[in-house]
N, C-alpha and C positions, 0 to 999 in steps of 0.2 A: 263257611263259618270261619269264625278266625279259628287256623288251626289250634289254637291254645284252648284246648278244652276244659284246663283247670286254669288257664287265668283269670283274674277280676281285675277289673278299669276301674279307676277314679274317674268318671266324666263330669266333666264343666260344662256347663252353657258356654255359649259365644253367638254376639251381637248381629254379626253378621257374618258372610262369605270372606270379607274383605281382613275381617277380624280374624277369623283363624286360618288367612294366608298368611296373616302376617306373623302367627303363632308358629306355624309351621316352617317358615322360610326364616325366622327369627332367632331358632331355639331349636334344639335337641331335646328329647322327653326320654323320661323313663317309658319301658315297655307296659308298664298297666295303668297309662294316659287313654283316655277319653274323651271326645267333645261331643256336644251334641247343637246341633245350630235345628231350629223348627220339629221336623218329625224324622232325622234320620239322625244315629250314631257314628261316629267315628272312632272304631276302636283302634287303635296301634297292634299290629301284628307282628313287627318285626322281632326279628331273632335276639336283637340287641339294640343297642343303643346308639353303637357306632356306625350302625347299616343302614341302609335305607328305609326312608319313613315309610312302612307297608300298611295301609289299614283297611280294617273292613268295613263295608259299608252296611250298615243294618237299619233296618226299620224301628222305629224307638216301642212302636206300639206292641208290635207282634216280635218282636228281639228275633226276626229274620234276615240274615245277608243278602245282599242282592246285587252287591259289587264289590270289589277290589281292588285296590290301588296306590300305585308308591309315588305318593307326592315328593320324595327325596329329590325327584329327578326334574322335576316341574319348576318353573317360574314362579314366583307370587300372584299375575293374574291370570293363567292356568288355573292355577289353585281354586283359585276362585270362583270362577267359570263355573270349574267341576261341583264344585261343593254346592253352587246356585242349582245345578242341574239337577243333581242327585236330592238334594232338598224337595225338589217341583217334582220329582219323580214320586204316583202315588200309587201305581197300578202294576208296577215291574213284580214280576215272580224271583221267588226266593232261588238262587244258584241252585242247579243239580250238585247233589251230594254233600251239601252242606248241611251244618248241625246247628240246632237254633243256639243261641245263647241262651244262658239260665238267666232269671231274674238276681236271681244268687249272686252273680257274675257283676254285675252293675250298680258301681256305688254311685251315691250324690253329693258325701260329704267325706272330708278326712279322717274325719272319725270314727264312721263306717267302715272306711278303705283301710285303718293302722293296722300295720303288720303285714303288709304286701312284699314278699321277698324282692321283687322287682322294682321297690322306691330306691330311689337317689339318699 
């Protein structure tokens, strides 16, 4: 899970793979960013802002993790690649020892998300 047991994500849609390689490889986020491209989440887990882009990867449905990964380090289509694969992915088991996310944990609007000590 992402380790941040008590954070909460803003997550946005994004169009495509292609779209949020280029969000990624574009821009630096705050830590309580979110996307979500088809059935899987992408929550930002890093420590900070300045560090590498670490995110978890969860199932939108069932708010379970099933991979991990620091696009910080990645190309734009890398990014991309991963983000197609992990999306196609419907059958993967949830990480050992991971903690689901709460639905608690998962906004869809900024209005929901205000007051996130983690926004910019």
């Amino acid at each position: 899970m992402p380790c941040h047991t008590k954070r909460r994500w803003n997550v946005a849609p994004v169009e495509s793979p292609e779209a949020l390689a280029d969000k990624l490889t574009l821009n630096s986020w705050c830590c309580c960013t979110g996307f979500q491209y088809g059935g899987v989440l992408f929550l930002n887990d890093a420590f900070s802002e300045d560090g590498a882009q670490e995110y978890a990867i969860v199932h939108a449905d069932t708010l379970e993790q099933f991979e991990s990964i620091t696009f910080g380090w990645m190309e734009r289509d890398a990014i991309a690649a991963s983000v197609r694969s992990m999306a196609e992915c419907r059958d993967i088991l949830p990480r050992l020892n991971s903690v689901n996310v709460t639905k608690d944990q998962i906004h869809r609007t900024a209005a929901e998300h205000a007051g996130c000590r983690l926004c910019a």
